[in-house]
N, CA and C atoms of all chains as a GROMACS GRO file, in nm:
protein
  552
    1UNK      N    1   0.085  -0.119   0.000
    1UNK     CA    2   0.000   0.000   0.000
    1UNK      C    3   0.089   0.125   0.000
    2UNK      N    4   0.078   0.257  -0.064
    2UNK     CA    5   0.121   0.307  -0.094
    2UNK      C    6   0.136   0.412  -0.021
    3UNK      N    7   0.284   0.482   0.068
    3UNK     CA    8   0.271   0.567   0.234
    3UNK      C    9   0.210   0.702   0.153
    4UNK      N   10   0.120   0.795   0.241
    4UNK     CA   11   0.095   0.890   0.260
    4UNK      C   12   0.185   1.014   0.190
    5UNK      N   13   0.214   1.047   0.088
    5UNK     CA   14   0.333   1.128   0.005
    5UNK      C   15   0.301   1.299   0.137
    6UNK      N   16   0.436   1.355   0.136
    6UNK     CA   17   0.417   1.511   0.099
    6UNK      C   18   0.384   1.543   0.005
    7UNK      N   19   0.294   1.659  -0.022
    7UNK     CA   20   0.275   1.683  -0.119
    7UNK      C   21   0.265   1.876  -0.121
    8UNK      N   22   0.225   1.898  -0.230
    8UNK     CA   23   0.207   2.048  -0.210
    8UNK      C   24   0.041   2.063  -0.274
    9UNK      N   25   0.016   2.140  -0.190
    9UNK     CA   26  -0.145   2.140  -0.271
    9UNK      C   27  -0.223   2.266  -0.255
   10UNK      N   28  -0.246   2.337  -0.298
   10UNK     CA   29  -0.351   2.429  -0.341
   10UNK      C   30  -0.516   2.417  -0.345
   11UNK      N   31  -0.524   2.536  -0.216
   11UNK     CA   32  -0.653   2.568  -0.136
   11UNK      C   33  -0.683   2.689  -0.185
   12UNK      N   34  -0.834   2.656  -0.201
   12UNK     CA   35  -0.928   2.794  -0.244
   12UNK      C   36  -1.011   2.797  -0.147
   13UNK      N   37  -1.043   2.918  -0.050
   13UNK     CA   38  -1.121   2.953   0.032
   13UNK      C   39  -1.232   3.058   0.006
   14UNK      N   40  -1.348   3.008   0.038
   14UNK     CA   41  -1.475   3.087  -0.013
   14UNK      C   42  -1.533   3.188   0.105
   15UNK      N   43  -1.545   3.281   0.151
   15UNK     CA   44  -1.609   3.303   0.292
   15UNK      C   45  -1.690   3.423   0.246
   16UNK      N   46  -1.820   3.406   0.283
   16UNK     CA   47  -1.920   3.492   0.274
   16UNK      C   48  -2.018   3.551   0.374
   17UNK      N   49  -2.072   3.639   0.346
   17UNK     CA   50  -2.150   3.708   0.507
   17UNK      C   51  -2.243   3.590   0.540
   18UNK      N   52  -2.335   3.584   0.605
   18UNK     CA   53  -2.430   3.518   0.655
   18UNK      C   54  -2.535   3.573   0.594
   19UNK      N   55  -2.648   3.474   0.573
   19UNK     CA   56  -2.745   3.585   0.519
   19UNK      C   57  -2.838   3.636   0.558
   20UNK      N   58  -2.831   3.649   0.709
   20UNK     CA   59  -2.906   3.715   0.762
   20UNK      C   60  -2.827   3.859   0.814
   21UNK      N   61  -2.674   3.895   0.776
   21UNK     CA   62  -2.628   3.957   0.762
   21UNK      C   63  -2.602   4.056   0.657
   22UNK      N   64  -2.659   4.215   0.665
   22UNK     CA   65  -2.682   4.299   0.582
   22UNK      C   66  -2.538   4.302   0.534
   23UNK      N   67  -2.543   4.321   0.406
   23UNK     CA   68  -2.416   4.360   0.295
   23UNK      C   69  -2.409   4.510   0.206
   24UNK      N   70  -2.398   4.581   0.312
   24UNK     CA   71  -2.375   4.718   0.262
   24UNK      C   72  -2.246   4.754   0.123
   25UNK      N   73  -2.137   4.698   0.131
   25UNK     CA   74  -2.108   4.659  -0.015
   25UNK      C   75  -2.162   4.602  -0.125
   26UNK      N   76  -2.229   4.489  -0.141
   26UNK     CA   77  -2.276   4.426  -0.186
   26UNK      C   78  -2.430   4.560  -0.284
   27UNK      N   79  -2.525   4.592  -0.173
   27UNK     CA   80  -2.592   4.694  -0.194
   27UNK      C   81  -2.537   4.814  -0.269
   28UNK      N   82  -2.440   4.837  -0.237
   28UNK     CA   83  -2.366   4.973  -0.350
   28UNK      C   84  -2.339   4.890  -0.505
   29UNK      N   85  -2.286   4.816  -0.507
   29UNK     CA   86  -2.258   4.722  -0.604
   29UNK      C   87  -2.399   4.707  -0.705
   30UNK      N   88  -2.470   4.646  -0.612
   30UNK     CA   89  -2.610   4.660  -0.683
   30UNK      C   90  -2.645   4.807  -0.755
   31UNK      N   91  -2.660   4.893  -0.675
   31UNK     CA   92  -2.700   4.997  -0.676
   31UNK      C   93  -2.643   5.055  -0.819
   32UNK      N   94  -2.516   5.085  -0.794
   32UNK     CA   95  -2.400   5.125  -0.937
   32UNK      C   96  -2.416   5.046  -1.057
   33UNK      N   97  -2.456   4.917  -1.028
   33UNK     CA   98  -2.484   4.801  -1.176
   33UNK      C   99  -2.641   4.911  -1.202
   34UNK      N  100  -2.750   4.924  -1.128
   34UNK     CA  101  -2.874   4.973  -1.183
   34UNK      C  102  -2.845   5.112  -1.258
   35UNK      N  103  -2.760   5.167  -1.177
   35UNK     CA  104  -2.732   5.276  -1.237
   35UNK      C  105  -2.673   5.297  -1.402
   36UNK      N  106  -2.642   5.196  -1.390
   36UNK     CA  107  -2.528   5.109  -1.562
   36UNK      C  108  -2.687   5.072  -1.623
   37UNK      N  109  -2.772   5.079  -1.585
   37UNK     CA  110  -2.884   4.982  -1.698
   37UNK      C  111  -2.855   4.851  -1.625
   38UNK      N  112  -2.791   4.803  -1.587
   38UNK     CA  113  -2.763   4.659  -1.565
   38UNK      C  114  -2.886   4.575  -1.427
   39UNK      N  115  -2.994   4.548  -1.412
   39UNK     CA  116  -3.072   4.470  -1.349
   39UNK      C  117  -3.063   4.381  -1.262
   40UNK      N  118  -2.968   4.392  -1.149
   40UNK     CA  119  -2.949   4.216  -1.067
   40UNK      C  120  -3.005   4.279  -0.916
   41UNK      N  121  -3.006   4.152  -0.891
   41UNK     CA  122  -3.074   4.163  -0.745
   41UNK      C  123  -2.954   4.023  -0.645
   42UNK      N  124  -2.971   4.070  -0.538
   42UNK     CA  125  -2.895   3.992  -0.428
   42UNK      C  126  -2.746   3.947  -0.404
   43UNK      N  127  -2.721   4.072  -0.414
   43UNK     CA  128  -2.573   4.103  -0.485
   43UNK      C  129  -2.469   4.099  -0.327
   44UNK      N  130  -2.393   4.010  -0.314
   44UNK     CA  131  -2.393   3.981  -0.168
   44UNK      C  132  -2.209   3.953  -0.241
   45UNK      N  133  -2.085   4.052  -0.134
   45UNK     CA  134  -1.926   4.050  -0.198
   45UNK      C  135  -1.875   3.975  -0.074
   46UNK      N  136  -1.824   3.861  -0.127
   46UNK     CA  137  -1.748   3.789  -0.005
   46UNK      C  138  -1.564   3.781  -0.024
   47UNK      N  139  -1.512   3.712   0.033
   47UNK     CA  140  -1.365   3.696  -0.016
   47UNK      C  141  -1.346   3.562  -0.038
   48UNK      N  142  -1.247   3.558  -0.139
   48UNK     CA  143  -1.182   3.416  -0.213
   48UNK      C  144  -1.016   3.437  -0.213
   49UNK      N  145  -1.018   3.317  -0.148
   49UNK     CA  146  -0.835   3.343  -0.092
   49UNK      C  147  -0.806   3.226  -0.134
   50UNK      N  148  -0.701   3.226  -0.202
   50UNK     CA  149  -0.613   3.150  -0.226
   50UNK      C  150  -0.488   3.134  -0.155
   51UNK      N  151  -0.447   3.003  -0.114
   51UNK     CA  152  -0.274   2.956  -0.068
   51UNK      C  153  -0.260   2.847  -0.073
   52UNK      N  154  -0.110   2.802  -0.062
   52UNK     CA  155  -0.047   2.676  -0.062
   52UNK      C  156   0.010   2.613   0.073
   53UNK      N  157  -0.037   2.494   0.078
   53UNK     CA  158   0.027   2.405   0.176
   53UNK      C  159   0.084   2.303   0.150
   54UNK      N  160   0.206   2.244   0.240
   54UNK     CA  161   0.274   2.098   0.207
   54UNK      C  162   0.235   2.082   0.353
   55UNK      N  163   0.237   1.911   0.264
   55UNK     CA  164   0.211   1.840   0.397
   55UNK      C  165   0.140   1.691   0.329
   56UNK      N  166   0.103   1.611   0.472
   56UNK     CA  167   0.015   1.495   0.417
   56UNK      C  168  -0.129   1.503   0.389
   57UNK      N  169  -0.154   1.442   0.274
   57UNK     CA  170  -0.341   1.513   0.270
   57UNK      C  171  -0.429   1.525   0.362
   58UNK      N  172  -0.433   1.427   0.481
   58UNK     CA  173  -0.475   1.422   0.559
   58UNK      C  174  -0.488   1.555   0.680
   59UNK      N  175  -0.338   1.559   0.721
   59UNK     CA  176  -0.329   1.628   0.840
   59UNK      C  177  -0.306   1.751   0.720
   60UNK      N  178  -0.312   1.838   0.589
   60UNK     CA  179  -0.304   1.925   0.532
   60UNK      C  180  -0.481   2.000   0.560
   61UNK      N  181  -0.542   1.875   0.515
   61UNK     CA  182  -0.725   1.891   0.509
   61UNK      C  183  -0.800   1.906   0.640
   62UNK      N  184  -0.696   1.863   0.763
   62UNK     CA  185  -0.690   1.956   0.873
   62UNK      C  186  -0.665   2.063   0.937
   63UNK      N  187  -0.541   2.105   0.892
   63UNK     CA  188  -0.499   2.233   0.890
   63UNK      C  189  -0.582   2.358   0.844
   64UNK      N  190  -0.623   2.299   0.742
   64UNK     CA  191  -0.694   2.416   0.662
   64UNK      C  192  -0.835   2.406   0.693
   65UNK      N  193  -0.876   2.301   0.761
   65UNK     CA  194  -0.981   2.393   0.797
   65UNK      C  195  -1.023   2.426   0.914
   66UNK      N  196  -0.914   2.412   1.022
   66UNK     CA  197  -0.878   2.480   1.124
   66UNK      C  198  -0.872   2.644   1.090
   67UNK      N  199  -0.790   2.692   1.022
   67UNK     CA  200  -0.717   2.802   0.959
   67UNK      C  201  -0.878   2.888   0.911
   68UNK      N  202  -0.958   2.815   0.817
   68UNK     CA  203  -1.074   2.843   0.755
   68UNK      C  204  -1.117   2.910   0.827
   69UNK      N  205  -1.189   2.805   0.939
   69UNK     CA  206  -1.293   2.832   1.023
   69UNK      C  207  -1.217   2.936   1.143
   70UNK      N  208  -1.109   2.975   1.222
   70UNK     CA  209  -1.060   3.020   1.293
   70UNK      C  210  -0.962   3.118   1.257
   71UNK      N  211  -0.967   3.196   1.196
   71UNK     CA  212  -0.805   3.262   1.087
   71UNK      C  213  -0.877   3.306   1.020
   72UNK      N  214  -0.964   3.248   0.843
   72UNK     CA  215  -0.972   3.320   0.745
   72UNK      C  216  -1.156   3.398   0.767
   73UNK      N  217  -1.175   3.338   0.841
   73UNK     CA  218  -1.332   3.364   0.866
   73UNK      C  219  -1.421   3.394   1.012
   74UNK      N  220  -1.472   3.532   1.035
   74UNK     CA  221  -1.542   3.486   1.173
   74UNK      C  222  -1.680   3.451   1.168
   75UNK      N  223  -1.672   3.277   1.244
   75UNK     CA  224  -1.787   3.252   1.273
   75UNK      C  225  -1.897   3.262   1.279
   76UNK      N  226  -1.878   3.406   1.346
   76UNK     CA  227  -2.034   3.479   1.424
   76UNK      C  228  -2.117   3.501   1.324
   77UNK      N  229  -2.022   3.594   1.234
   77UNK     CA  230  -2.084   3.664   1.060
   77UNK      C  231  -2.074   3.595   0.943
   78UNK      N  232  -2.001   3.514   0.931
   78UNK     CA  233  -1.976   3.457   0.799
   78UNK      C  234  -1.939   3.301   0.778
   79UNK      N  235  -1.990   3.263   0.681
   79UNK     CA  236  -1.991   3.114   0.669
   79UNK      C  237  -1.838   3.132   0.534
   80UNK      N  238  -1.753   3.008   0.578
   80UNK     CA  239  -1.677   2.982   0.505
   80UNK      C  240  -1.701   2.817   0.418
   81UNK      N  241  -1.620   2.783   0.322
   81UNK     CA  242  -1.668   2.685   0.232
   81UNK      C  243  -1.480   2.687   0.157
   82UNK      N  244  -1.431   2.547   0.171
   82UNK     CA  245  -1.333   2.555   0.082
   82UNK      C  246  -1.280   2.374   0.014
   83UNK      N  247  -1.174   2.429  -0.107
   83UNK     CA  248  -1.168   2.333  -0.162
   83UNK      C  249  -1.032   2.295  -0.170
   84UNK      N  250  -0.969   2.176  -0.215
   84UNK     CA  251  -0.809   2.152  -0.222
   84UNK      C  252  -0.763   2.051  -0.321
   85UNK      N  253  -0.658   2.092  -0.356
   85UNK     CA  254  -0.653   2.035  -0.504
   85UNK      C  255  -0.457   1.997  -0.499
   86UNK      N  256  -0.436   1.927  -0.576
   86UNK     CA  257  -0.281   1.870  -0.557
   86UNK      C  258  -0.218   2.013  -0.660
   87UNK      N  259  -0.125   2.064  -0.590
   87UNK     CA  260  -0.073   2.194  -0.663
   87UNK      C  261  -0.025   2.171  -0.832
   88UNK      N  262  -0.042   2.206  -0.945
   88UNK     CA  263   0.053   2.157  -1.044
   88UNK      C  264   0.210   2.177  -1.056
   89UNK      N  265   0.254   2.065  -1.077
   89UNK     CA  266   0.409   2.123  -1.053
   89UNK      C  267   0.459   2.244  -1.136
   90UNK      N  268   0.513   2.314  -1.121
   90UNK     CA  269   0.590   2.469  -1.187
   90UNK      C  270   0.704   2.391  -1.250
   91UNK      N  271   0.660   2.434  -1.364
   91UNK     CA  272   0.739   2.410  -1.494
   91UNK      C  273   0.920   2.446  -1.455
   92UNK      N  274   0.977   2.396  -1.485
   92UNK     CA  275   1.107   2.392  -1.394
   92UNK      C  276   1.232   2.517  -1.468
   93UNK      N  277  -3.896   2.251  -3.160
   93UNK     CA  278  -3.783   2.321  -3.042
   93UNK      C  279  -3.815   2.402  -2.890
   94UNK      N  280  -3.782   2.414  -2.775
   94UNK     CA  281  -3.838   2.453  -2.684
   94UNK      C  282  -3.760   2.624  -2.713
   95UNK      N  283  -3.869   2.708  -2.652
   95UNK     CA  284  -3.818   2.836  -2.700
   95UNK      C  285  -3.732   2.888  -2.570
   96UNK      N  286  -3.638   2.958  -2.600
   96UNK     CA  287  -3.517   3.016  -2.461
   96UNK      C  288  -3.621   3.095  -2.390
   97UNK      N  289  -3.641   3.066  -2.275
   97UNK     CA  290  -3.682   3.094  -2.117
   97UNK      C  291  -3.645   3.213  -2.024
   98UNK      N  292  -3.724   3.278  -1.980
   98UNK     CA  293  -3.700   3.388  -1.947
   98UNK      C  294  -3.662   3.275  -1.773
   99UNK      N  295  -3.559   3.299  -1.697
   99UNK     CA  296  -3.567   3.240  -1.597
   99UNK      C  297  -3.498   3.296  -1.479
  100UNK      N  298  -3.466   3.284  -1.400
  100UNK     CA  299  -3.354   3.350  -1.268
  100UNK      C  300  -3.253   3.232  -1.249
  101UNK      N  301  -3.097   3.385  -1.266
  101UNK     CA  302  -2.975   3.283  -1.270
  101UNK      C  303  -2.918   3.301  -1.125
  102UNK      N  304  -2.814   3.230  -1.105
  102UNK     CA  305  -2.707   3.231  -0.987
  102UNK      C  306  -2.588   3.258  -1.038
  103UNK      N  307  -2.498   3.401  -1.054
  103UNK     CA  308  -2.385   3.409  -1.074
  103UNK      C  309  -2.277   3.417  -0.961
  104UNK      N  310  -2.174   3.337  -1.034
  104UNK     CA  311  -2.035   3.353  -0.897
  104UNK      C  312  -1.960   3.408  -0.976
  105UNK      N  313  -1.899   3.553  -0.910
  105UNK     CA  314  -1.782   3.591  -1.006
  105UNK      C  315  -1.661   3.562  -0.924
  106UNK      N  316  -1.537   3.564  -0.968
  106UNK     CA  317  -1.435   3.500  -0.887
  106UNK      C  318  -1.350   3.649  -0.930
  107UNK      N  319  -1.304   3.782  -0.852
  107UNK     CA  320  -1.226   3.860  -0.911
  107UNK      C  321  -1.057   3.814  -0.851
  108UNK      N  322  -0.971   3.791  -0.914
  108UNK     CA  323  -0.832   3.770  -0.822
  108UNK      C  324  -0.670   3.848  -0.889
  109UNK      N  325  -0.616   3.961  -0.811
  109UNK     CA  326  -0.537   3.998  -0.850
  109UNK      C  327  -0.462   3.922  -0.938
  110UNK      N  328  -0.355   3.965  -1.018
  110UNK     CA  329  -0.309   3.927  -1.121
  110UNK      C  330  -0.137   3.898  -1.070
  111UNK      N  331  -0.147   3.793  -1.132
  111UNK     CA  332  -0.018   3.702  -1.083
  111UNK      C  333   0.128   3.847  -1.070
  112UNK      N  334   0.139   3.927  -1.121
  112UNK     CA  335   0.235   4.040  -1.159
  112UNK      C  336   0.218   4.098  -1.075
  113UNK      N  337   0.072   4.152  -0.955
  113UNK     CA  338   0.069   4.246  -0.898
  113UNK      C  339   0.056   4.218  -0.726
  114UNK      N  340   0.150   4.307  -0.647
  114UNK     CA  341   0.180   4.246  -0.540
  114UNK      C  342   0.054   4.275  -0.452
  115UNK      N  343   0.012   4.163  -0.368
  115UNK     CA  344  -0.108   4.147  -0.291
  115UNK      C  345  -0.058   4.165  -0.152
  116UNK      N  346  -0.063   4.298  -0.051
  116UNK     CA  347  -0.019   4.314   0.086
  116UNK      C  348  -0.094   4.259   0.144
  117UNK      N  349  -0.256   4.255   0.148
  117UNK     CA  350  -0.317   4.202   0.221
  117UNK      C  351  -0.325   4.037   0.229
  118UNK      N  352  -0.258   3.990   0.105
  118UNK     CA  353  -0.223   3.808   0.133
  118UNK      C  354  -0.094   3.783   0.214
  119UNK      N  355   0.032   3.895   0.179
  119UNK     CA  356   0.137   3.916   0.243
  119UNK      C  357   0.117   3.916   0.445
  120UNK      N  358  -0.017   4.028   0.436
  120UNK     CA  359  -0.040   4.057   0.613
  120UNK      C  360  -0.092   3.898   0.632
  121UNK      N  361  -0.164   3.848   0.548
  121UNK     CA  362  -0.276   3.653   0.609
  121UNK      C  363  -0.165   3.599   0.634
  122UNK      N  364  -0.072   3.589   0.554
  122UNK     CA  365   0.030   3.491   0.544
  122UNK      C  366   0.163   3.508   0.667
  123UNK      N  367   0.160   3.605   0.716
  123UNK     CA  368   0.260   3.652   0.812
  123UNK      C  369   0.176   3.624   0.952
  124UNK      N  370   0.057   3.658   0.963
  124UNK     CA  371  -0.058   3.618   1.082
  124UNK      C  372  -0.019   3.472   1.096
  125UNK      N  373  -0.056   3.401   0.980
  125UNK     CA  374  -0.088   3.274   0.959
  125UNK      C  375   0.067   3.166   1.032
  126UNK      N  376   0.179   3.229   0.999
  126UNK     CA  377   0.301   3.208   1.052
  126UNK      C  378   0.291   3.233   1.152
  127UNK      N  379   0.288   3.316   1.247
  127UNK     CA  380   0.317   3.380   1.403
  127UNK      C  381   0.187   3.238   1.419
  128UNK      N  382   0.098   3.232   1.396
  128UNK     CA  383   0.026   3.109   1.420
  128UNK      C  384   0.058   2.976   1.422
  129UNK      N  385   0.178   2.985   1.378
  129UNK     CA  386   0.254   2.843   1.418
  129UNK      C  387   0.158   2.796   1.254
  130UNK      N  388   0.098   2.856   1.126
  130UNK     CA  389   0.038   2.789   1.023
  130UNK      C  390   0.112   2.790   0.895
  131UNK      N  391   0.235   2.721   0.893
  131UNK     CA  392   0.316   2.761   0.728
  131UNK      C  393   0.241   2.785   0.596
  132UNK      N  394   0.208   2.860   0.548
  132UNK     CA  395   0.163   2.856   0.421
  132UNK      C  396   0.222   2.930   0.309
  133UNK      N  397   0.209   2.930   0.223
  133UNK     CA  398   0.262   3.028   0.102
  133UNK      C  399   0.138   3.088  -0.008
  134UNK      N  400   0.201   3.180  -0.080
  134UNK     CA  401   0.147   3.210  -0.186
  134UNK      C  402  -0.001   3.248  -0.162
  135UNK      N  403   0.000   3.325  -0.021
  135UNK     CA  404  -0.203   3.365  -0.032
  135UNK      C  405  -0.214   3.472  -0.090
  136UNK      N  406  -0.298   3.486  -0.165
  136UNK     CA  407  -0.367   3.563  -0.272
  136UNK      C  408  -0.509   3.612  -0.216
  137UNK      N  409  -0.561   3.740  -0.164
  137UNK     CA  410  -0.681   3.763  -0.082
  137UNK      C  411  -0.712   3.809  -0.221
  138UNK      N  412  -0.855   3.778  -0.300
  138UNK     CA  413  -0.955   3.820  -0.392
  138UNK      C  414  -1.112   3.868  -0.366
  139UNK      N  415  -1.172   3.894  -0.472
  139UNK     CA  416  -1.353   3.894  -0.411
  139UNK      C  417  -1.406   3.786  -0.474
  140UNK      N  418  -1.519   3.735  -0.368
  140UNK     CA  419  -1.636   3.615  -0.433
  140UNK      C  420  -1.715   3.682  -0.463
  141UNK      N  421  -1.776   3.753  -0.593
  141UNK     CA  422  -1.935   3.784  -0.579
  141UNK      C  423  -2.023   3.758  -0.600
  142UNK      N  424  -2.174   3.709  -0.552
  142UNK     CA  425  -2.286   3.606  -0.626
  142UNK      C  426  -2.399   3.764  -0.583
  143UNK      N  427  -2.453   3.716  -0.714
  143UNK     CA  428  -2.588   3.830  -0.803
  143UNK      C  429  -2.665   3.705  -0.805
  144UNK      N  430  -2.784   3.758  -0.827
  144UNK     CA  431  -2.879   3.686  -0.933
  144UNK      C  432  -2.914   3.782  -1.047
  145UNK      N  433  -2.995   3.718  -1.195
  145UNK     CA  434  -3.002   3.823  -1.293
  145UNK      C  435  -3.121   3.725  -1.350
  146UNK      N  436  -3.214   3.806  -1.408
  146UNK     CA  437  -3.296   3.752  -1.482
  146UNK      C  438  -3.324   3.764  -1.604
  147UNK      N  439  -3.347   3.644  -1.717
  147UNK     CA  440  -3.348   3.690  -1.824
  147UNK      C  441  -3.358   3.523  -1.941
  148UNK      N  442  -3.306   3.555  -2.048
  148UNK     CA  443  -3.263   3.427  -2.118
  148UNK      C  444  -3.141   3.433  -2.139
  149UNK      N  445  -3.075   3.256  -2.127
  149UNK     CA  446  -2.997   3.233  -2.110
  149UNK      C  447  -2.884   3.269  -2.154
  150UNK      N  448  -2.872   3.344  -2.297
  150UNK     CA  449  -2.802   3.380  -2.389
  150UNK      C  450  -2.777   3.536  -2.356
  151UNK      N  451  -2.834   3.575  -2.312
  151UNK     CA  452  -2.863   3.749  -2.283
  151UNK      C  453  -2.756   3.733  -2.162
  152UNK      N  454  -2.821   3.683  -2.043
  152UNK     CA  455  -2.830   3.672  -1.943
  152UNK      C  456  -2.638   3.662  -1.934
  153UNK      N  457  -2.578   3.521  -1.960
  153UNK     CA  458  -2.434   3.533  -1.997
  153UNK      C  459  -2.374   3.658  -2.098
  154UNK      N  460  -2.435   3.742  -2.106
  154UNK     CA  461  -2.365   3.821  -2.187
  154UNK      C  462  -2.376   3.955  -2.130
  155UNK      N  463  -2.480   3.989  -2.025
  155UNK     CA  464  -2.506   4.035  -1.934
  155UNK      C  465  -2.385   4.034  -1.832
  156UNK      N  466  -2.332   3.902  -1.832
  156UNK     CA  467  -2.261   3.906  -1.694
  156UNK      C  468  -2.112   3.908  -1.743
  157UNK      N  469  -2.075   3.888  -1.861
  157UNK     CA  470  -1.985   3.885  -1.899
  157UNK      C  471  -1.955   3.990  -1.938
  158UNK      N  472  -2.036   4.133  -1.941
  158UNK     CA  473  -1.975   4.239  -1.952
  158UNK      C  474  -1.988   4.275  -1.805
  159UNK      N  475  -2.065   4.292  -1.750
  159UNK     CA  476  -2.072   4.332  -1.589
  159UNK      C  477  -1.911   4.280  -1.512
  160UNK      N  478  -1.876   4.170  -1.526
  160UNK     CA  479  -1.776   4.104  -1.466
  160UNK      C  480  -1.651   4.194  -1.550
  161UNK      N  481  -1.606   4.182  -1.660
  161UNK     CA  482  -1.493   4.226  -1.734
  161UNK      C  483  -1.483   4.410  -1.656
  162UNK      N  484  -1.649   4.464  -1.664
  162UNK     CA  485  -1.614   4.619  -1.700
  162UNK      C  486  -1.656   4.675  -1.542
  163UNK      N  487  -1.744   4.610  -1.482
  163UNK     CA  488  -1.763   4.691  -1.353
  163UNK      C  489  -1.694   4.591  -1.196
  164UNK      N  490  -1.724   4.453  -1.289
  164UNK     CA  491  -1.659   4.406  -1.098
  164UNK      C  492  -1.570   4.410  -1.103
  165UNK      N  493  -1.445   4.402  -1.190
  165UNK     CA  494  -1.332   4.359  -1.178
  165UNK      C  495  -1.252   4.533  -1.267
  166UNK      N  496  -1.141   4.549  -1.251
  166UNK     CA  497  -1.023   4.595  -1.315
  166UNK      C  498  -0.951   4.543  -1.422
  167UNK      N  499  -0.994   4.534  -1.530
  167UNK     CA  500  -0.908   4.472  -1.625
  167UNK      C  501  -0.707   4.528  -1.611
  168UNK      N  502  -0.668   4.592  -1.560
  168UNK     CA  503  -0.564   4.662  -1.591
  168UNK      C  504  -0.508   4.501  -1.469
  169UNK      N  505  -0.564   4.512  -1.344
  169UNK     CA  506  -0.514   4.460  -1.244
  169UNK      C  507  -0.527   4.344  -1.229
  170UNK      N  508  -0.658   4.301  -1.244
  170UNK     CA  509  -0.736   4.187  -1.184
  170UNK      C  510  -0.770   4.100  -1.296
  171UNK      N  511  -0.746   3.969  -1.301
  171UNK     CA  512  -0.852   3.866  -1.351
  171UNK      C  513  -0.982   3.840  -1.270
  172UNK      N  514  -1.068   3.803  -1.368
  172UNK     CA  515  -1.222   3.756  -1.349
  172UNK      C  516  -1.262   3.655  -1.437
  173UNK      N  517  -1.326   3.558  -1.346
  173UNK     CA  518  -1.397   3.441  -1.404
  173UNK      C  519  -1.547   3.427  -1.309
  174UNK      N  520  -1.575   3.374  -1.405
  174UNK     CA  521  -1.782   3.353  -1.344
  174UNK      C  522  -1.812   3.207  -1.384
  175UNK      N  523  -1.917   3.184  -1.279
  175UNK     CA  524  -1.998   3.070  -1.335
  175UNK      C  525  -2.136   3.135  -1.295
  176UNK      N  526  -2.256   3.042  -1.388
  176UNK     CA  527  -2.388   3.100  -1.418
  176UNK      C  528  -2.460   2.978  -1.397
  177UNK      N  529  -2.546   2.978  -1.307
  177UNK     CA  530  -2.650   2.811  -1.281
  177UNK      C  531  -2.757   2.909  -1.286
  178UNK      N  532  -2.889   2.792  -1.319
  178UNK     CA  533  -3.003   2.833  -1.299
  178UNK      C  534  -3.043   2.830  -1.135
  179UNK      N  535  -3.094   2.986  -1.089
  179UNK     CA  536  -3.119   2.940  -0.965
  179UNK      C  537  -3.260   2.901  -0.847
  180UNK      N  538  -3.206   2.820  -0.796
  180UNK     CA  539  -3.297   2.708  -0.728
  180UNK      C  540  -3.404   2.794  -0.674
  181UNK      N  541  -3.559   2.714  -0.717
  181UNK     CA  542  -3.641   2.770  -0.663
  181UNK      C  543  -3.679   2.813  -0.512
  182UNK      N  544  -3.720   2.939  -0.502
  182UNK     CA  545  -3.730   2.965  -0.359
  182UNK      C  546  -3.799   2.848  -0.291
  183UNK      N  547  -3.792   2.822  -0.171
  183UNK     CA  548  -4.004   2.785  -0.142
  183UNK      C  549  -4.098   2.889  -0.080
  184UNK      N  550  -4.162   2.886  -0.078
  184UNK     CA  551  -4.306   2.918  -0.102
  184UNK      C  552  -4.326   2.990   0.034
   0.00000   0.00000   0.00000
């Protein structure tokens, strides 16, 4: 069976308000698109973070979402959501 | 043939500085993230933004594909990518 590699891998982190949490950015955003002619509704701006970790997939897919939930996001206001992917190697 | 549908979408725009341009505020995550005893590299802080828009399907992506290029994002600075689902009915 094949051990647990290091690896390097690449995390995308999603974190957005809650939605019972007003988005006063989000609302200007809207606002400025109507102003354009442009028509949308529920226009809600969160952050998307990207970084890299090494490590074993395991204790990596721990880390991060330790980090997620405690570090990239607070709780109280905002729900976070993320994904992880094996880094591509850089062309040498 | 079924005729194109006037319907309500779900857009995600993904805005993320551009590989050339230096990101302080991934620089400040990433230095936090260290004093945290959390090694990471390469964080990149961007915006998530989700709209809804109504319309047909063809409009509707073309709608967002100028909205995304000309008002959410900075072409000089920033890349932008979107995805477009049909979105899920409320309930009632």
């Amino acid at each position: 069976m094949p051990q647990d590699q290091t690896k390097t891998y690449q995390a995308k982190v999603f974190v957005t308000l809650k939605p019972s949490i007003l988005d006063p950015q989000g609302r200007t955003v809207e606002r400025s698109l109507s102003h354009l002619g442009q028509q949308v509704s529920g226009v809600r701006v969160g952050k998307y973070i990207e970084l890299q970790l090494e490590g074993e997939r395991g204790e990596v897919e721990s880390r991060l979402k330790d980090m997620a939930e405690n570090v990239l996001s607070n709780p109280v206001m905002e729900n976070v959501r993320w994904e992880l992917e094996e880094a591509a190697l850089e062309p040498a």
